[in-house]
C-alpha positions in Angstrom: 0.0 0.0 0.0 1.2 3.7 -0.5 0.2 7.4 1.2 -1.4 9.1 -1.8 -1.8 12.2 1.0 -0.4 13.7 4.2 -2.1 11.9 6.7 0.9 8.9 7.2 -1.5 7.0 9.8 -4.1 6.6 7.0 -2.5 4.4 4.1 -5.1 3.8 0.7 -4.8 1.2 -1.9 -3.5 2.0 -4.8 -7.0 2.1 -6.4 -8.3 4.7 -3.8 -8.4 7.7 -5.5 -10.8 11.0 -6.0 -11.9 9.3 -9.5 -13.2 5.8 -7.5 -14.8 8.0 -4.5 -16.8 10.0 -7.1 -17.4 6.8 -8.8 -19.4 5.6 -5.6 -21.2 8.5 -5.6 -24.5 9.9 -6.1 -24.3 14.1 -7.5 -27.2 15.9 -5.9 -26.8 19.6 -6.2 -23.4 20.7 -4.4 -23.3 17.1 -2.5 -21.6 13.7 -3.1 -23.8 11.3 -1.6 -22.2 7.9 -0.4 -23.8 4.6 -2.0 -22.1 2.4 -0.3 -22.0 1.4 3.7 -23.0 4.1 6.4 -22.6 3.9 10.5 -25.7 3.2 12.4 -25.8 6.7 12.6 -25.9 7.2 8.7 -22.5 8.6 7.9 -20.7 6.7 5.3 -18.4 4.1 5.9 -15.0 2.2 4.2 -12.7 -0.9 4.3 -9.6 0.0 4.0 -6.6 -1.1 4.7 -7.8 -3.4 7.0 -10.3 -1.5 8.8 -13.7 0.9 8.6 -12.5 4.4 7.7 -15.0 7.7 7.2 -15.4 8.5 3.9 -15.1 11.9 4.7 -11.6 11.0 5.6 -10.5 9.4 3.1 -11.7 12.1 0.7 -9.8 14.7 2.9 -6.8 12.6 2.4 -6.9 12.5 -1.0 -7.5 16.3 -1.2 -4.2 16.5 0.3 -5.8 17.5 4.0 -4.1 16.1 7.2 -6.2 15.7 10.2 -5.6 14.8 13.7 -7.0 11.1 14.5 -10.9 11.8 16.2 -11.2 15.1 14.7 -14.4 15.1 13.2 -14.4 15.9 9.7 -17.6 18.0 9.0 -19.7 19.1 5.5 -20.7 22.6 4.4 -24.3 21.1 4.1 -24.6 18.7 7.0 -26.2 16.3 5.2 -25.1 12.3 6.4 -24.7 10.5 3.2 -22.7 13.5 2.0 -18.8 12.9 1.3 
């Protein structure tokens, strides 16, 4: 596996990438909304490397944003299913 980002604790598969997140995505108005798995609480979920990761993080990481460890990652619209 390689750090496509700054965030060195969170390491993506090579096939992680902006492209593949839009890919599971849903375009309604300014919002990406996840397809795939969600919390109990609705917010969407990832395996990768070898564990569940926000979404929102991963797309952060692949912006090129570092963020601490349980910082929440937030949206502009604070809709759930929203990358």
């Amino acid at each position: 596996m390689k750090a496509h980002h700054k965030d060195a604790a969170l390491l993506l598969p090579e096939h992680v990438t902006l492209d593949w997140l839009a890919a599971q995505c849903s375009e309604e108005a300014e919002c990406w909304i996840w397809n795939g798995r969600t919390t109990s609480n609705g917010y969407p979920l990832v395996f990768v490397g070898g564990a569940d990761v926000s979404v929102r993080r991963v797309a952060a990481a692949l912006a090129g944003n570092a963020f601490a460890p349980r910082q929440p990652i937030t949206t502009t619209c604070r809709c759930r299913e929203c990358v």
